[in-house]
C-alpha positions as CSV (number, residue, x, y, z in Angstrom):
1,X,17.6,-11.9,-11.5
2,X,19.1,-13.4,-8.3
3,X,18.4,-10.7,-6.3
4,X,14.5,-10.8,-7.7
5,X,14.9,-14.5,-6.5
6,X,16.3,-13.8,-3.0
7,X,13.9,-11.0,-2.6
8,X,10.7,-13.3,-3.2
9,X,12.3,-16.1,-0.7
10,X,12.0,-13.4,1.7
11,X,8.3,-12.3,1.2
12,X,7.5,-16.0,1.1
13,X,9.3,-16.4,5.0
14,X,7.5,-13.2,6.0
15,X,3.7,-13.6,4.4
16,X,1.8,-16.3,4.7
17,X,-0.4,-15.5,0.9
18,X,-2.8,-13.6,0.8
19,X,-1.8,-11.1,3.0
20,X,-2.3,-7.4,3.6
21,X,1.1,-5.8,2.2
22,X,2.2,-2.1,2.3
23,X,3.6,0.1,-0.3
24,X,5.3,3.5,0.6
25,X,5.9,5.3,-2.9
26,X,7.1,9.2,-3.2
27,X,5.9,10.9,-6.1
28,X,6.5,14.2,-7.3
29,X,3.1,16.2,-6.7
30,X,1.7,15.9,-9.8
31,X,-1.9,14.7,-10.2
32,X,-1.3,12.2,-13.4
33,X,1.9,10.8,-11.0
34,X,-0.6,10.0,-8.9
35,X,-3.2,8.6,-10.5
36,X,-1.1,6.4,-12.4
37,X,0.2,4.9,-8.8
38,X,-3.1,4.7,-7.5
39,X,-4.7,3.3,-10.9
40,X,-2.1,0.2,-9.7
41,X,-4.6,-1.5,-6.9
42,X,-8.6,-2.3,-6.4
43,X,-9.5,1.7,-5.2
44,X,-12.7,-0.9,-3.4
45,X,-10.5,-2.6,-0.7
46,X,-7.4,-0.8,-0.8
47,X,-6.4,1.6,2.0
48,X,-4.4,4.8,0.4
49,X,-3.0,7.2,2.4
50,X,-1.6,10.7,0.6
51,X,0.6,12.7,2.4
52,X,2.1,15.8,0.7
53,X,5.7,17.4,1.5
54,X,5.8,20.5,3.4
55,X,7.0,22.3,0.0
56,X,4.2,20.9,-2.0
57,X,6.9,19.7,-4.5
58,X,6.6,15.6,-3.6
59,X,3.6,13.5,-2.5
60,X,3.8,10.4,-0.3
61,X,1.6,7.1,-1.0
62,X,1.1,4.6,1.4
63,X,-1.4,1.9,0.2
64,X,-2.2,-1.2,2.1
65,X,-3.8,-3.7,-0.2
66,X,-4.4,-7.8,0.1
67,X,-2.0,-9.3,-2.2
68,X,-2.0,-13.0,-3.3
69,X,2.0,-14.1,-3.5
70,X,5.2,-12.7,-4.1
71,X,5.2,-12.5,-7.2
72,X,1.9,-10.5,-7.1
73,X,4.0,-7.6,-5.1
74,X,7.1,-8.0,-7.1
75,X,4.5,-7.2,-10.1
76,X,3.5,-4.2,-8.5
77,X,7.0,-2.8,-7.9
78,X,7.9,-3.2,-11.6
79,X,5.2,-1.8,-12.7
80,X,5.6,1.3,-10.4
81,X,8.8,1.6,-11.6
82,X,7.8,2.8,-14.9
83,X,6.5,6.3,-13.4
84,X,9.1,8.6,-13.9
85,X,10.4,10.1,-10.6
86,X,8.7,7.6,-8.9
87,X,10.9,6.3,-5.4
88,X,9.9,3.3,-4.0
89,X,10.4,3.2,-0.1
């Protein structure tokens, strides 16, 4: 819990809310894996970016999305952690 705490002091010193805040996720390459991390912002303003591994075996996510506090991104990052395999840069 403390270092949830620290970790939302320092969003709040380096955002001024809302702000445009980017998430770098590596999935492996598997379309419901995916979907489920995409299905996690507005697909109408977000910017996603897919990039696949030279293998094929992972996929890398970079979505830029207008969040509204802290809390909001912290929100996101649990969520995302629920997707098995799922390694959040």
């Amino acid at each position: 819990m403390a270092d949830i705490q620290r970790i939302k002091k320092m969003l709040d010193k380096e955002h001024n809310w809302p702000s445009v805040f980017m998430f770098k996720f590596v999935v492996p390459s598997e379309n419901e894996k995916i979907a489920k991390v995409e299905s996690m912002f507005n697909t109408k303003t977000s910017e996603v970016r897919l990039k696949t591994s030279s293998k094929g075996n992972y996929t890398s996510i970079t979505i830029r999305e207008v969040m509204t506090s802290a809390q909001a991104v912290l929100d996101v990052y649990s969520e995302a952690n629920e997707i098995e395999g799922l390694i959040a840069l």
